[in-house]
C-alpha positions as a Markdown table, in Angstrom:
| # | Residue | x | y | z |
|---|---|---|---|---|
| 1 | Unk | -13.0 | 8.7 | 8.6 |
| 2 | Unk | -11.9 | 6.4 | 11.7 |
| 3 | Unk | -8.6 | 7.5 | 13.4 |
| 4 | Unk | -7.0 | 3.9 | 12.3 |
| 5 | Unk | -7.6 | 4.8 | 8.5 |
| 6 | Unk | -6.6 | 8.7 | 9.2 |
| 7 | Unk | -3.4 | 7.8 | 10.6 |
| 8 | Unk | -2.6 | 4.7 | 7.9 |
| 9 | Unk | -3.3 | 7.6 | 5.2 |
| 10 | Unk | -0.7 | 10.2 | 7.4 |
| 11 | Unk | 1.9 | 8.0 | 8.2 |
| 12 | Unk | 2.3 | 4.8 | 6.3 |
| 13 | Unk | 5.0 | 5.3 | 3.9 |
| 14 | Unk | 6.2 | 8.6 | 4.9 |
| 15 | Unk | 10.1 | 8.7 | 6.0 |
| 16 | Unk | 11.0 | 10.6 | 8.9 |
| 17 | Unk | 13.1 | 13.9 | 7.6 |
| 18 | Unk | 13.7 | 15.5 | 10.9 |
| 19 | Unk | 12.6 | 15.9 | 14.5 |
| 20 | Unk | 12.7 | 19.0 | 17.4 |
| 21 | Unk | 12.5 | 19.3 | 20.8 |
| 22 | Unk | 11.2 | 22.5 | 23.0 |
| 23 | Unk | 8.5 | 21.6 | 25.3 |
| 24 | Unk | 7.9 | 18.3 | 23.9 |
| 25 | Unk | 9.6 | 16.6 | 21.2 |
| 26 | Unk | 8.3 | 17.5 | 17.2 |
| 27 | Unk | 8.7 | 14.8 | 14.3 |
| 28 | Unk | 8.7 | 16.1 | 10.7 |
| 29 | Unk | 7.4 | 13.1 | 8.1 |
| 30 | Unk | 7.4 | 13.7 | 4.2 |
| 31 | Unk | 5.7 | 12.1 | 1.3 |
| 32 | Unk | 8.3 | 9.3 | 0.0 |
| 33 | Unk | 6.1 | 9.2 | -3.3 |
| 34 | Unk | 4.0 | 12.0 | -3.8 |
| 35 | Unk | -0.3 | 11.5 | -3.5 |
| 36 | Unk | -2.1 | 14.7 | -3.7 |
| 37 | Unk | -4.7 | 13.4 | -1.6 |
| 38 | Unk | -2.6 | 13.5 | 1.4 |
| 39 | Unk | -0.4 | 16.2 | 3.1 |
| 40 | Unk | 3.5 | 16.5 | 1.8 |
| 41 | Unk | 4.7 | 16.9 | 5.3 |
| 42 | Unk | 2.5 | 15.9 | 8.7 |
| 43 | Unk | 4.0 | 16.7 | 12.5 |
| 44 | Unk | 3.6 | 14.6 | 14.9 |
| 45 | Unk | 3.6 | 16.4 | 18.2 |
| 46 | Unk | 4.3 | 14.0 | 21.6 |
| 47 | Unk | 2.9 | 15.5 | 25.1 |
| 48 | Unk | 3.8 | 12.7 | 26.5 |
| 49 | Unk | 6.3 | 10.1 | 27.5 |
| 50 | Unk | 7.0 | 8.0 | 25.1 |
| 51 | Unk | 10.2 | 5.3 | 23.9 |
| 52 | Unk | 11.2 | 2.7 | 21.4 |
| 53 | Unk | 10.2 | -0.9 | 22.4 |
| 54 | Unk | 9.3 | -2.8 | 25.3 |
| 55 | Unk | 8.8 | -1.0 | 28.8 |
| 56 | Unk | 11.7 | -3.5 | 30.2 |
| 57 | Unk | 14.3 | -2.9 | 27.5 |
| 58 | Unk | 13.5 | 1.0 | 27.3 |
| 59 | Unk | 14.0 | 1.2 | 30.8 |
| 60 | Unk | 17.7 | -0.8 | 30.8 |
| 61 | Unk | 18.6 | 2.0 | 27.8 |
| 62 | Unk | 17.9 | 4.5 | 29.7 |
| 63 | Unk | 19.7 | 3.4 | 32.5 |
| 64 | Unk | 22.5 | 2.9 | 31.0 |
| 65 | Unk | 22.5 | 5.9 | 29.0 |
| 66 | Unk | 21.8 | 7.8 | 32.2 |
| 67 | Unk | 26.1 | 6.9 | 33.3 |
| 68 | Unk | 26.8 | 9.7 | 29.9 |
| 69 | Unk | 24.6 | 12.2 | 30.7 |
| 70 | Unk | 23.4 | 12.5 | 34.2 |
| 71 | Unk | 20.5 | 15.1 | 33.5 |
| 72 | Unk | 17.7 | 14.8 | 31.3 |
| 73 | Unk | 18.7 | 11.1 | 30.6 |
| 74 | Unk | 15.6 | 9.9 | 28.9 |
| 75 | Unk | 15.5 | 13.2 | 26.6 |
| 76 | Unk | 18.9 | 12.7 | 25.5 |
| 77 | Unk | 18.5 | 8.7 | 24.4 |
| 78 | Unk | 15.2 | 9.5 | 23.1 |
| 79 | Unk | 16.9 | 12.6 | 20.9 |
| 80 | Unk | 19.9 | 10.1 | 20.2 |
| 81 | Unk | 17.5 | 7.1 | 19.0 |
| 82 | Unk | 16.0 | 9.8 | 16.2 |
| 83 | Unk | 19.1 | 11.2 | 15.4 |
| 84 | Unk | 20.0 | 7.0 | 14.5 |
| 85 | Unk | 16.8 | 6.4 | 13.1 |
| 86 | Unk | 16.5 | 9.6 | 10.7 |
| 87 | Unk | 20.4 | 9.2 | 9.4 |
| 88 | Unk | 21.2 | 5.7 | 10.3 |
| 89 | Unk | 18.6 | 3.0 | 9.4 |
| 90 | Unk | 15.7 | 2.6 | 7.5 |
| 91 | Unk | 13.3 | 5.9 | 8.7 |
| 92 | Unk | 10.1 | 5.0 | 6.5 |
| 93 | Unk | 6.7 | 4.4 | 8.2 |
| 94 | Unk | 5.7 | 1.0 | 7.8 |
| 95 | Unk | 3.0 | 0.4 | 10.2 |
| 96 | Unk | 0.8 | 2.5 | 12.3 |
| 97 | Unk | -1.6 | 0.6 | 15.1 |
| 98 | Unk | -4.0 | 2.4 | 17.2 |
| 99 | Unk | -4.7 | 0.4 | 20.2 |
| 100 | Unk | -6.4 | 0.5 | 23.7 |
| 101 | Unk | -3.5 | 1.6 | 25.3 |
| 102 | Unk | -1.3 | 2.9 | 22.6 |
| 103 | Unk | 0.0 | 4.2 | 19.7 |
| 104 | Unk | 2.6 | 2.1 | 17.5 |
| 105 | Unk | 4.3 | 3.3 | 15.3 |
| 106 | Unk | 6.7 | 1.0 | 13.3 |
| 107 | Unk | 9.9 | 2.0 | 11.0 |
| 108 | Unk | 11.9 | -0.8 | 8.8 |
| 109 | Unk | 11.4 | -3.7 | 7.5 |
| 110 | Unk | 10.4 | -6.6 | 10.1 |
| 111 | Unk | 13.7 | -8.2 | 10.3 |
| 112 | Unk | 15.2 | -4.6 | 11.1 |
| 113 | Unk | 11.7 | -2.7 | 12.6 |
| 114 | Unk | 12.1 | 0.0 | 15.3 |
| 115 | Unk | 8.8 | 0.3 | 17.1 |
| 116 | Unk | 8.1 | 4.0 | 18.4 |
| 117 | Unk | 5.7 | 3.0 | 21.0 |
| 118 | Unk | 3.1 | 6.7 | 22.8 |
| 119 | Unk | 0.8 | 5.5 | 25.8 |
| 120 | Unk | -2.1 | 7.0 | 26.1 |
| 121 | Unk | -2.3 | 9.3 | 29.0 |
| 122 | Unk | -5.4 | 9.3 | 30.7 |
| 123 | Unk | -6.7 | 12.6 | 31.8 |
| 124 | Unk | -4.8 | 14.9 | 28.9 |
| 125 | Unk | -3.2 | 15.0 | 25.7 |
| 126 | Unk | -0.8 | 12.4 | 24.2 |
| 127 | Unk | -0.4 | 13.3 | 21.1 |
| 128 | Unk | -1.2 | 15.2 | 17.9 |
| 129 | Unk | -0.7 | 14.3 | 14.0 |
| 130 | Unk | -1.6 | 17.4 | 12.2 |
| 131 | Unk | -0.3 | 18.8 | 8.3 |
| 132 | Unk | 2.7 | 20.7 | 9.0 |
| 133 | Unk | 1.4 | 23.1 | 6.0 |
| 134 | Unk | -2.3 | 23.9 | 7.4 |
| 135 | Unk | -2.4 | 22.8 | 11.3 |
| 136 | Unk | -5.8 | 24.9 | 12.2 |
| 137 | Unk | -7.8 | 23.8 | 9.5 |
| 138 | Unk | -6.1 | 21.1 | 7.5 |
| 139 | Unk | -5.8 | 16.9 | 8.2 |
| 140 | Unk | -5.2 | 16.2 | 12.5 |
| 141 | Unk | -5.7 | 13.5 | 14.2 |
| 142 | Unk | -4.9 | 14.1 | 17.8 |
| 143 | Unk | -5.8 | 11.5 | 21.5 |
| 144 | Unk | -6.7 | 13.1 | 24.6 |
| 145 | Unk | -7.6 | 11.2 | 27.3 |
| 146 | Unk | -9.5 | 8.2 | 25.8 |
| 147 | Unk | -10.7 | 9.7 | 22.9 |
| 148 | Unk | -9.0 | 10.2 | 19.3 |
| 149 | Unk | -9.9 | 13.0 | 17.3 |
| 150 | Unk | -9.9 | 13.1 | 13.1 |
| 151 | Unk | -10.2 | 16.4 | 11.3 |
| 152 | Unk | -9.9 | 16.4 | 7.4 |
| 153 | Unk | -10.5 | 18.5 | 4.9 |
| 154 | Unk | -14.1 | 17.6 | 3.4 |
């Protein structure tokens, strides 16, 4: 299975029912309608820096977010942008694109879409996708470096 088709079958369609944040930042997705074939509930683990949108606009967010809280700016917006997307708009998957230089991941529907945007980082590990029920041996799809890794259950 390519790591386009592993992630459309993890992530499309699933709403986001909750997020953490230790060393990096944990997001929970669930099964809006239920398909047996899947996992109920995936994780999506990011090692990496990551925003919503466009460099430019992240950047003026942060910024200005940065005059509330004067440590950990970027941490904070990025928790507060979850916290709006998970209770305040619309948190279901609807597209998830796995380009050259990225992963995109897109909430909404177009006229309202929020566009969770993870660079890859070259040289170590961006991310990780695995089911939250079965993470050693169950679906993952994870990038390191340049490379994507699928595992799923045969």
């Amino acid at each position: 299975m390519t790591p386009e088709l592993a992630l459309q079958r993890l992530l499309v369609g699933r709403g986001l029912a909750g997020f953490s944040f230790a060393t990096c930042f944990s997001l929970r997705f669930e099964c809006v309608k239920r398909d047996e074939s899947v996992p109920w509930e995936v994780v999506l683990e990011l090692d990496c820096d990551w925003r919503f949108g466009e460099p430019s606009e992240w950047a003026v967010h942060v910024e200005r977010f940065a005059v509330a809280f004067h440590k950990n700016a970027e941490e904070s917006l990025q928790a507060a942008a979850l916290v709006r997307l998970r209770w305040g708009e619309e948190s279901v998957v609807t597209e998830a694109v796995l380009g050259a230089e990225d992963l995109r991941i897109t909430f909404g529907p177009p006229a309202d879409a929020r566009q969770l945007v993870i660079p890859r980082v070259r040289g170590d590990q961006s991310w990780r996708l695995f089911d939250a029920s079965n993470r050693d041996s169950g679906w993952a799809v994870s990038q390191v470096a340049d490379e994507t890794f699928v595992r799923h259950p045969a």
